[in-house]
C-alpha positions as CSV (number, residue, x, y, z in Angstrom):
1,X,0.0,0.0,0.0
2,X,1.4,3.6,-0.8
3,X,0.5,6.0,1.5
4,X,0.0,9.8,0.0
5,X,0.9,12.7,2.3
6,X,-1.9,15.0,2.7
7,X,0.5,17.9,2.5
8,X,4.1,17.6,1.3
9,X,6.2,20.5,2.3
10,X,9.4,19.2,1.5
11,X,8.3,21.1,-2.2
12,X,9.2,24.6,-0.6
13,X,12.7,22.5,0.0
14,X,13.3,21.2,-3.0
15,X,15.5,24.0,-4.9
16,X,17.5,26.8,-3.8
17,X,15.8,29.2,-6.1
18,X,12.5,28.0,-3.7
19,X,14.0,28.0,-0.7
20,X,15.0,31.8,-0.7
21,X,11.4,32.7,-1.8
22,X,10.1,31.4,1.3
23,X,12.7,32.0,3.7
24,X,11.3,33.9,6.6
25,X,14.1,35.7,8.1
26,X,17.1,37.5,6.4
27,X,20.3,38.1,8.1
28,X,22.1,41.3,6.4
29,X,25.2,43.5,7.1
30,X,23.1,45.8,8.6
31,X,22.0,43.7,11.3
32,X,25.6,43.3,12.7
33,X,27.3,45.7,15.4
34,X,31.0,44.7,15.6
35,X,33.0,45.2,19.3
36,X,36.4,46.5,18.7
37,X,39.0,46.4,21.9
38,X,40.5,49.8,21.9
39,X,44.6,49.7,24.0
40,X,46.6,52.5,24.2
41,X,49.9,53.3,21.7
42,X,50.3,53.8,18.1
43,X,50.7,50.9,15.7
44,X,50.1,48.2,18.3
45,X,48.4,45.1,18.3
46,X,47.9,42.6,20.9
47,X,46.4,39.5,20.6
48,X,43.3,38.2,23.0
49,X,44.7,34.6,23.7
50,X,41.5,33.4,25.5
51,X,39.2,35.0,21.7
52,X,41.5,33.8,18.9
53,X,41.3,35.8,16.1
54,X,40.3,39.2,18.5
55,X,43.1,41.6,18.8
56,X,43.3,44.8,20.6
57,X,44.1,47.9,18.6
58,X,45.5,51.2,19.5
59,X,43.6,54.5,18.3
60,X,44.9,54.8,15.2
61,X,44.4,50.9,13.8
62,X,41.1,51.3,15.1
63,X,40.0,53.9,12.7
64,X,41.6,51.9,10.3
65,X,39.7,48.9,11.2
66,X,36.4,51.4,11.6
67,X,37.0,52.6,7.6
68,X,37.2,48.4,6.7
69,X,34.3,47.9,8.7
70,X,32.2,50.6,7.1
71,X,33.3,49.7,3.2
72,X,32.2,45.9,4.6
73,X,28.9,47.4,5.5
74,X,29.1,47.6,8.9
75,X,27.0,50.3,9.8
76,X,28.0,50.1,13.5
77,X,31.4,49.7,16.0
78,X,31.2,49.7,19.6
79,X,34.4,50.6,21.7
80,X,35.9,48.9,24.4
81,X,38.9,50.1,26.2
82,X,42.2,48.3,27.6
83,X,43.1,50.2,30.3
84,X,46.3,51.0,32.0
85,X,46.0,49.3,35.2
86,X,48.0,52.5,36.9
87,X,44.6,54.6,35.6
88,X,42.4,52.0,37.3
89,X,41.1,53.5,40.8
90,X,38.4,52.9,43.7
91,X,36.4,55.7,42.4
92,X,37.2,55.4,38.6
93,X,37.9,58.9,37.7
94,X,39.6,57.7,34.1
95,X,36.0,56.8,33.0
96,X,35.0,60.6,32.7
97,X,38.5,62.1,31.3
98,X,38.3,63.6,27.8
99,X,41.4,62.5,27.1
100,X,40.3,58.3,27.9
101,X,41.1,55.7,25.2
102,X,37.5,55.3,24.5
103,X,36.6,58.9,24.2
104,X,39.8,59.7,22.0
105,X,38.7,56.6,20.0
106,X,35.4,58.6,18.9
107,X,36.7,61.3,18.1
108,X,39.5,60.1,15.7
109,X,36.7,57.6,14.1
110,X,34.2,60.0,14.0
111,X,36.6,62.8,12.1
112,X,37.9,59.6,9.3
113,X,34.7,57.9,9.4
114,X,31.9,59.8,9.8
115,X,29.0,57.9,8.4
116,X,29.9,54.7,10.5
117,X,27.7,55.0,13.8
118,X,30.2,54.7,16.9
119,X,28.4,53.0,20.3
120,X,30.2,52.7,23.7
121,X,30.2,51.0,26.8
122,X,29.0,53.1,29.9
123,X,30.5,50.6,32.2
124,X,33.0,51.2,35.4
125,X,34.7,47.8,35.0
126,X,37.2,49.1,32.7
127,X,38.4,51.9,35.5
128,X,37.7,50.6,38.5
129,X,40.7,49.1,40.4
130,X,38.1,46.3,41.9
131,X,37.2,45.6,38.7
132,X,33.3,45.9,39.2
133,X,30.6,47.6,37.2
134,X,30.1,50.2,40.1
135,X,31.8,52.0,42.8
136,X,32.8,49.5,45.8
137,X,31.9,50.7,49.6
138,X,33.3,48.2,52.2
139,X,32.6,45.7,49.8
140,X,29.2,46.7,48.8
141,X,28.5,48.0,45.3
142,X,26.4,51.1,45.8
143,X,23.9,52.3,43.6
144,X,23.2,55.8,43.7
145,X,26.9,57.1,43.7
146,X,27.6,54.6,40.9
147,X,24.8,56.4,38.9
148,X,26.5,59.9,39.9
149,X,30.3,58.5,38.1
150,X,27.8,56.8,35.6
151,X,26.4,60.0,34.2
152,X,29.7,62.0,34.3
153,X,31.0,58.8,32.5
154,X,28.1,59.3,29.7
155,X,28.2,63.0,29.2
156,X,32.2,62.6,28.1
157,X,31.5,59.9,25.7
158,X,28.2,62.3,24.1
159,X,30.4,65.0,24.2
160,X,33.5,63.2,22.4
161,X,30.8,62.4,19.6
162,X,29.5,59.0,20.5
163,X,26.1,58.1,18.5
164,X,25.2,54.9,20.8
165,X,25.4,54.8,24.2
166,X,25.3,50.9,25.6
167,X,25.0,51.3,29.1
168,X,25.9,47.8,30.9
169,X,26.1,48.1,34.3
170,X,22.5,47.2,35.2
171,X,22.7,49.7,38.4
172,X,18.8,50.9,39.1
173,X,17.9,54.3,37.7
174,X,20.6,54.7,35.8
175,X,19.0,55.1,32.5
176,X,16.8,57.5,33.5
177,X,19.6,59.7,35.2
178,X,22.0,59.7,32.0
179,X,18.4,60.7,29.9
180,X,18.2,64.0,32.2
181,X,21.7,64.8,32.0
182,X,21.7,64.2,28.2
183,X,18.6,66.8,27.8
184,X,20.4,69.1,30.2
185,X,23.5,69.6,28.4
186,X,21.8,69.5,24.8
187,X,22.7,66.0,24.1
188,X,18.8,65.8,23.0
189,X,19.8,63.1,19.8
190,X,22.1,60.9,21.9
191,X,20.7,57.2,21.7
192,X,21.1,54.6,24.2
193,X,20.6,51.3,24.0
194,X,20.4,49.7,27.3
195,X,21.8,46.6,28.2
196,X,18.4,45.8,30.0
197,X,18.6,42.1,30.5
198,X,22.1,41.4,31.4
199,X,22.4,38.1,33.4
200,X,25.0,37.3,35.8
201,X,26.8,35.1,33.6
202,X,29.7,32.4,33.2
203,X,30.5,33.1,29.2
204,X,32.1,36.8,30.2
205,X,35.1,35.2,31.1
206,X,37.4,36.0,27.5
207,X,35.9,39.3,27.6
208,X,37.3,40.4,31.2
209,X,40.7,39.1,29.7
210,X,40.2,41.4,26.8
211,X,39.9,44.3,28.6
212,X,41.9,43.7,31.4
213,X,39.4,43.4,34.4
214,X,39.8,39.6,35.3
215,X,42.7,40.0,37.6
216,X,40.8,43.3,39.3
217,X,37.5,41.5,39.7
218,X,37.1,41.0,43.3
219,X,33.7,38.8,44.2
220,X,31.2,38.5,41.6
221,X,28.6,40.5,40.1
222,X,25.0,39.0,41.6
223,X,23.9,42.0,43.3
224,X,23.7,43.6,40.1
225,X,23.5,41.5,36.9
226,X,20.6,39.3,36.9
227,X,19.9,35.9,38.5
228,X,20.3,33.3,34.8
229,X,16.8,31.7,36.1
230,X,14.9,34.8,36.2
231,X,13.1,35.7,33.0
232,X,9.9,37.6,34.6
233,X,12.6,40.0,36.3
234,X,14.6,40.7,33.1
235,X,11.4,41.4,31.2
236,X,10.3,43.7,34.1
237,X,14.1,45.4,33.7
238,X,14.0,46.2,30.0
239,X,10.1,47.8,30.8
240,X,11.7,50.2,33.2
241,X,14.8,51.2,31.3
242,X,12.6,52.0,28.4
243,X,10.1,53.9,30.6
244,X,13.1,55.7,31.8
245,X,14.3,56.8,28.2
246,X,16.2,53.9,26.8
247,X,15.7,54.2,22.5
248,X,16.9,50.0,22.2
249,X,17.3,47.3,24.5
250,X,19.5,44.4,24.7
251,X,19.7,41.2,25.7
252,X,23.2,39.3,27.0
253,X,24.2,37.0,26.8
254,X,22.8,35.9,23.4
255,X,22.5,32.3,22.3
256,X,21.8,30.9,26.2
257,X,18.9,33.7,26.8
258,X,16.8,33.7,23.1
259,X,14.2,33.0,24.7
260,X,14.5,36.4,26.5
261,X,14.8,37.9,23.0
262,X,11.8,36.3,21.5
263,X,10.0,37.5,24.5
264,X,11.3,40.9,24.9
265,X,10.5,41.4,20.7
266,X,6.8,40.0,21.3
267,X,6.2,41.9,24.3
268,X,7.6,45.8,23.6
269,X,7.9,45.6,20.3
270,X,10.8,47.8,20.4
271,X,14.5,47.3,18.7
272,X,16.0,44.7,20.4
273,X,19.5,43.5,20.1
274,X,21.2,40.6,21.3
275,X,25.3,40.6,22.6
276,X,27.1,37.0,21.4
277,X,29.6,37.4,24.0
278,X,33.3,36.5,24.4
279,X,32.4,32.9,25.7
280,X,29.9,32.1,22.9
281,X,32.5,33.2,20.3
282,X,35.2,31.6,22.1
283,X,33.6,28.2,22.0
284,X,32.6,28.0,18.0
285,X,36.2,29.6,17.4
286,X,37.7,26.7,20.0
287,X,35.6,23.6,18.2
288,X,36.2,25.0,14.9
289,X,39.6,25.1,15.5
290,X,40.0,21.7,16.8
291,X,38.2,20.3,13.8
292,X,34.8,19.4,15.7
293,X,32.5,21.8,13.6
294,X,32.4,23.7,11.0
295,X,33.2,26.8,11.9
296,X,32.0,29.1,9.3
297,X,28.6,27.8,9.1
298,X,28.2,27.5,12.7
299,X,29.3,31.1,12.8
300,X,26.3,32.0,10.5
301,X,24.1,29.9,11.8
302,X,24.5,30.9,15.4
303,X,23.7,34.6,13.6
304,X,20.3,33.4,12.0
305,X,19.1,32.4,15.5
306,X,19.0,35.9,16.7
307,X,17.2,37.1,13.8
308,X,15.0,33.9,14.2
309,X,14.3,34.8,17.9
310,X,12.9,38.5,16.9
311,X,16.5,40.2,17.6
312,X,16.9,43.4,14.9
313,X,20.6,42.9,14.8
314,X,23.6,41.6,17.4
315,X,26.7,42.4,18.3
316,X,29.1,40.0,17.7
317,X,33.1,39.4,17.3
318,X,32.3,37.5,14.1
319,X,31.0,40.7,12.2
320,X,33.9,41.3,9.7
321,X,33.6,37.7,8.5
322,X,30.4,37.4,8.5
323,X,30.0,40.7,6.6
324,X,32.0,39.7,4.2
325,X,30.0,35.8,3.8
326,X,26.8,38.1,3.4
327,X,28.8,40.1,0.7
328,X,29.6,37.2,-1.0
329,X,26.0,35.7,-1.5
330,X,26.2,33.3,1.7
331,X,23.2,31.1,1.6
């Protein structure tokens, strides 16, 4: 006896040239924000031994790398900064100087490249000699004069020319804080995209290397980043950071929380983003390199899954490759 399916929708399958006309989701180069580690020098590169194929650049190679980014189509960078541990103090004035890495970063991209969109990280960790998010009181991190350094932290990076603000340090209130001191000082067009669900997670780990806070770190970060089993809480942060002023959200870690993603799309409606962070990049970059996957389509397929889960773009480590697949006609 041969059985008949009632519906056979293996046809839609059947033929490139079919496939694409059905496809539900695209992933472009516009839906990629590429992290770039910022150190201090002139020429310099240093590897990231724990992110192979991540290097650190000094000012100068990272306008370079900005102008390749932007003739990739890249539309976005986002600047982190390696700082000089002898800068790194309890109350983190380096994060407000002028003259910072980050902040002379923007400005030298900003005067070479001027159509590529720069975003930062509005983040203590970088400064902060204990290698936290926040100031540190007797071994409490303190909200409310964490917010104060916060904002001053902010209004440098608007002033220095920043188009993105990404702040990441999940301390209460502070979104709504940096929003008043942007309309005070005329910073009316300054967008931030909040990190508004940012677990307390275990795939940071390359990234702390990257910018040099690992060592610093002193505790953890569970009074502040979110608890990974919580989804009802992070949906209830990423309401209040947009009813305090935030433009985008994201989510981070991204491959472990798209479910977040999916809900925080269905739910606001708003652009949301997605971070695949140091650990998740590490790991496709460590099997691929030991032969156990392919590395380039696991690369682009770990991409499709944000766009899958509702995400209008991500930032990821992977962008220049994978801006250049997309060029290419991946499929």
């Amino acid at each position: 006896m041969t059985f008949t399916p009632a519906s056979r929708l293996r046809r839609l399958r059947r033929t490139p040239a079919l496939r694409a006309l059905v496809r539900e989701d695209r992933l472009s180069t516009d839906d990629l924000i590429w992290p770039v580690f910022v150190c201090d020098g002139e020429g310099i590169t240093q590897e990231v031994a724990s992110m192979p194929g991540v290097i650190r650049r000094s000012v100068d190679l990272t306008v370079e790398a900005a102008a390749e980014a932007h003739a990739a189509g890249i539309r976005v960078i986002c600047l982190f900064p390696y700082t000089d541990p002898s800068l790194k103090t309890d109350l983190c004035e380096e994060a407000w100087n002028p003259e910072n890495l980050s902040n002379r970063a923007i400005r030298a991209i900003k005067a070479e490249v001027p159509d590529i969109a720069v975003m930062t990280d509005v983040a203590l960790d970088p400064y902060n000699a204990q290698g936290h998010d926040g100031i540190v009181r007797d071994g409490v991190i303190v909200n409310d004069e964490s917010v104060a350094a916060l904002v001053k932290m902010a209004l440098a990076q608007a002033e220095a020319g920043a188009d993105i603000l990404g702040p990441s340090d999940m301390m209460d209130g502070r979104i709504a804080a940096m929003r008043e001191a942007f309309e005070g000082a005329g910073y009316i067009d300054t967008t931030i995209m909040s990190y508004a669900a940012k677990y307390a997670s275990a795939f940071y780990g390359p990234f702390r290397d990257a910018v040099g806070a690992s060592g610093a770190l002193k505790g953890d970060k569970k009074t502040y980043q979110l608890d990974p089993f919580n989804a009802e809480e992070g949906l209830r942060c990423v309401a209040r950071d947009l009813d305090e002023g935030a433009d985008m959200v994201m989510v981070k870690p991204g491959m472990p929380y798209l479910d977040l993603c999916h809900r925080v799309k269905e739910t606001f409606g708003v652009p949301t983003y997605a971070y695949q962070v140091s650990g998740e990049y590490a790991m496709i970059r460590a099997a691929a390199g030991n032969g156990w996957i392919d590395g380039e389509k696991a690369m682009m397929e770990s991409l499709m899954a944000f766009r899958r889960a509702g995400c209008d773009g991500v930032l990821t480590y992977f962008a220049p490759e994978a801006a250049a697949l997309i060029r290419a006609g991946w499929e």
